[in-house]
N, C-alpha and C positions, 0 to 999 in steps of 0.2 A: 834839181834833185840831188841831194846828198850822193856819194857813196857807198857811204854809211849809216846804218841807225845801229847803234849804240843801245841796250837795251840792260838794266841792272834793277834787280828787287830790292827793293830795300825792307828790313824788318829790323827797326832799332841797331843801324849799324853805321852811322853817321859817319864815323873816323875811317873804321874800313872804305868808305865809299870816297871819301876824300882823298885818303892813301891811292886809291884804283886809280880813280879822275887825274891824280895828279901824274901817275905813270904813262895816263893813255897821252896826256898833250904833251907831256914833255919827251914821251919816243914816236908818236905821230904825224907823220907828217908825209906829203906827196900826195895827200887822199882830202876829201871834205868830207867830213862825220857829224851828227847830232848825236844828241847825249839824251837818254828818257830816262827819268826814273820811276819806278811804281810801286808805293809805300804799302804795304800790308799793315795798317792800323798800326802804328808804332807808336803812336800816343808819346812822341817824347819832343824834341826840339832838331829832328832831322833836317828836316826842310830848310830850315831857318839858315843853319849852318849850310848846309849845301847851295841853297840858291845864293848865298851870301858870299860863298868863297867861289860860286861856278851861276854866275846870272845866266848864262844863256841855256843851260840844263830845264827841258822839257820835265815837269810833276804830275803825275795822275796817282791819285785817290783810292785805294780799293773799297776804302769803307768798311774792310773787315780781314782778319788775319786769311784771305786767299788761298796761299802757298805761293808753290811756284809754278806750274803751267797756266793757271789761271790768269796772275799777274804778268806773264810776262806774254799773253797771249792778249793781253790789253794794248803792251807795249808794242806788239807786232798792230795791231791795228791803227795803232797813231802813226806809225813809224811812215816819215816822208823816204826812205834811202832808198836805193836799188837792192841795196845790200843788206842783211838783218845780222847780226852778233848778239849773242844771248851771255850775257859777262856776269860772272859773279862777284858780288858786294870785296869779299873776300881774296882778291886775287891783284896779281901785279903784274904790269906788261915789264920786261929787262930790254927789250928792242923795238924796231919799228915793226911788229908782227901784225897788224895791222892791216899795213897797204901790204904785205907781203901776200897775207890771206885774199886781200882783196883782188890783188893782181893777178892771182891762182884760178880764181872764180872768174874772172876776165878772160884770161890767157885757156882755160881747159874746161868747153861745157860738158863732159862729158862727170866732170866732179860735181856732184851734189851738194856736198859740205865740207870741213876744214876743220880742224884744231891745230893743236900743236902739246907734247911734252908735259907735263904737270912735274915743276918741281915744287919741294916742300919748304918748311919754313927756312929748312938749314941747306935751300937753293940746290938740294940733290934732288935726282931724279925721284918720283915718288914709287918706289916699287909698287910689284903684283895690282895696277889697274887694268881693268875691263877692258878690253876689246873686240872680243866674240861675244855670242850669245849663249855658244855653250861653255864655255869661260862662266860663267853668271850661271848659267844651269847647274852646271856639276859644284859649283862652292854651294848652293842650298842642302846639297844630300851631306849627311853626318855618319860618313861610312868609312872607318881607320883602316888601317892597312892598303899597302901596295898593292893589292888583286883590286880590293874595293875601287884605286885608283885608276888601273888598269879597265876595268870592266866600265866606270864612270865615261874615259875617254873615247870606248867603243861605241857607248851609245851614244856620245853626244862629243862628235868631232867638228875640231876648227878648220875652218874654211883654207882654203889655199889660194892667194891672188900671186898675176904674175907682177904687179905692182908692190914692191917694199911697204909702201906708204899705207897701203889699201887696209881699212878694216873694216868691221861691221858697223858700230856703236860709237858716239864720240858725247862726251861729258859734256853737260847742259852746263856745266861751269865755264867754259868757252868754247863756244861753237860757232860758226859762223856759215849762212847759207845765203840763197838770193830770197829776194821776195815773191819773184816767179816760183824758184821751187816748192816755197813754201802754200803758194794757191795753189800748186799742183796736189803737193802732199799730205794737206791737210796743215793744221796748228796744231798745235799740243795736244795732248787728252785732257781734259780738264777732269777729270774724274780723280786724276792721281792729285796729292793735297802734296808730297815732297817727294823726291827720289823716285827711279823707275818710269819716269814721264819720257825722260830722252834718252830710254832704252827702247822705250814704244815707239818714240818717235821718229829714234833710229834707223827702224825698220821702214818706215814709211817713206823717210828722205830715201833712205838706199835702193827703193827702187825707182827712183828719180835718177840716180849716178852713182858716182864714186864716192865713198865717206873716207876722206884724206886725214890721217894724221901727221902730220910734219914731225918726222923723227931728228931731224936738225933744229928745230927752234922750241922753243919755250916758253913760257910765264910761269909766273907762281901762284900758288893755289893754298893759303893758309889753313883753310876747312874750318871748318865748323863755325861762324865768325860768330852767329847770332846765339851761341850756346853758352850761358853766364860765365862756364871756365873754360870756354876756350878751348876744351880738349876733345882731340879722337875717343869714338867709341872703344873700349878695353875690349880687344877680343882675345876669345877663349875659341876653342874647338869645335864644343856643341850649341855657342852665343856670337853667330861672324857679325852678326849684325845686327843695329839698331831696330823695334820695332816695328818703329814707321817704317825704314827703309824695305825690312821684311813683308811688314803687310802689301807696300807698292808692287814689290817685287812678283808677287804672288798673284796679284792683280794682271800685272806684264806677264805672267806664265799664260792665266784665264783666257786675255787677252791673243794675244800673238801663239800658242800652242794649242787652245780650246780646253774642253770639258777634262777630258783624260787626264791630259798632265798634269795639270792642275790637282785634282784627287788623287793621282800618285802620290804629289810628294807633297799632301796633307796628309795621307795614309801614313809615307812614312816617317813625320814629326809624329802621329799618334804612336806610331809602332815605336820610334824611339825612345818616348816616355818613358816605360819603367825598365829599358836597358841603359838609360843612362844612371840610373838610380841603381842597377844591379854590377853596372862593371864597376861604379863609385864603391861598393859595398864591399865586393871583391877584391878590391886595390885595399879597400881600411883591411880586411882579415889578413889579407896576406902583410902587411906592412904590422901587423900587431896593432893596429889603431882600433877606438870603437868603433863600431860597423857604424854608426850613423854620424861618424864626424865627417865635417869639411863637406857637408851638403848643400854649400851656396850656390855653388856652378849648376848646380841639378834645380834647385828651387826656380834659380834664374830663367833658364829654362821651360818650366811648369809653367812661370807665366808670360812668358812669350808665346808657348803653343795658348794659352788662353787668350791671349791677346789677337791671336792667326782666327783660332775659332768665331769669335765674333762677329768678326767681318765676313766667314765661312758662304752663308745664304747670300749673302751680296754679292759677291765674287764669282760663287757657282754660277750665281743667273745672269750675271754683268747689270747690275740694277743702275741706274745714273745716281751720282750724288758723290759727295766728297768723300773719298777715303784718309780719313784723318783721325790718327790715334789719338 
């Protein structure tokens, strides 16, 4: 039995996965790991290239663009290891983090799960990511000013471990757990289609153990790999996030907080509809502008809250099926 299983999705990102491959065996070592890969209908010459330059890399088929829990909940079923790592296409090992992770989950049952650090393309730390849940809560609400900040934090406070390490939530872009924990705590939600999966999942491993971040080590984390340009979502104020990630996320409120929360803060995207159109308005008159200029940010918006609505009945009732914008 392995160590390790090694588990990465792949969606049309052949070179990303080569660059990853090639980081995990040239800093791995001390440990025995398999390699699974699980193609989401890429329809292109992945495989070819991969099992070409990596023969002994495990291939399964989804047959259809999946996502990512569903895919990588394939890979957990194949997976021969002790150990399960959920790696994304996208990212680079700098050290032997690895067997360090491994040795963690060895040496301390009392941890759940493990990450480490996310730095970015230009190998810094990547600021302001997740690691509460009210963290994630209070960035959905579009409330300006420091009261609004103030009063966000009162209702929805972070946790306090006497562990440095310790956090709620750890990034499905490298996580690594046991296989035990994971027949404990279930697999993935397969309901989430991207993003928001291993915020839910989070939850579940966490009551298994400890969710370890290793604030000394690192890998890199490029983002977005499978995106044509490559780039981060532009965020704005009233726009933090990408649809899909929104619609996930929103699903994880339904989920893990129930009925209430949930239509709160679809309530208050409805309510902030035409205040964001009204403080825009306000800002053209004061500034001498026409009232109706520079209304992209607000449009953007309009159809992101249309985009939330749709999935609305789904969501309310927890119906099964893919949430996929």
């Amino acid at each position: 039995m392995p160590d390790l299983s090694i588990i990465i999705v792949n969606y049309r990102t052949p070179q990303l996965i080569l660059d990853c491959l090639a980081s995990v065996y040239r800093f791995t070592n001390g440990i025995s790991f398999e390699v699974i890969i699980v193609d989401n209908q890429s329809e292109d010459n992945s495989r070819l290239l991969i099992e070409t330059a990596y023969p002994a890399v495990r291939w399964y088929d989804m047959g259809y663009n999946s996502g990512f829990a569903r895919a990588n909940n394939v890979g957990i079923r194949q997976a021969l290891g002790r150990n399960i790592l959920l790696l994304n296409s996208d990212t680079l090992l700098l050290h032997n983090l690895l067997a360090r992770c491994v040795r963690l989950l060895d040496e301390r049952p009392e941890v759940a799960a493990v990450s480490a650090q996310q730095l970015g393309r230009d190998r810094k730390i990547r600021p302001n990511l997740y690691t509460t849940f009210s963290q994630m809560r209070r960035a959905f609400y579009i409330l300006p000013g420091r009261a609004a900040k103030n009063l966000l934090e009162k209702l929805f406070p972070d946790p306090t471990y006497n562990d440095p390490d310790q956090v709620e939530w750890l990034s499905g872009a490298f996580l690594m757990t046991r296989l035990t924990t994971i027949q404990k705590a279930g697999a993935l939600d397969e309901q989430f289609f991207m993003y928001g999966e291993d915020v839910e999942w989070g939850y579940r491993l966490g009551k298994q153990g400890k969710m370890i971040l290793l604030r000394d080590a690192s890998f890199v984390h490029l983002e977005y790999g499978s995106s044509p340009d490559n780039q981060q979502h532009v965020v704005t104020y009233i726009n933090r996030f990408k649809p899909q990630i929104q619609v996930s996320q929103l699903l994880w409120i339904r989920k893990q907080y129930g009925v209430g929360a949930y239509l709160i803060l679809m309530l208050h995207y409805l309510t902030m509809l035409p205040l964001v159109f009204l403080g825009k308005m306000a800002i053209n008159l004061r500034n001498r502008h026409p009232l109706l200029a520079e209304l992209e940010n607000q449009k953007a918006f309009t159809r992101q809250v249309k985009i939330f609505c749709s999935f609305f009945w789904r969501t309310l009732f927890n119906r099964p099926g893919l949430f996929k914008v």
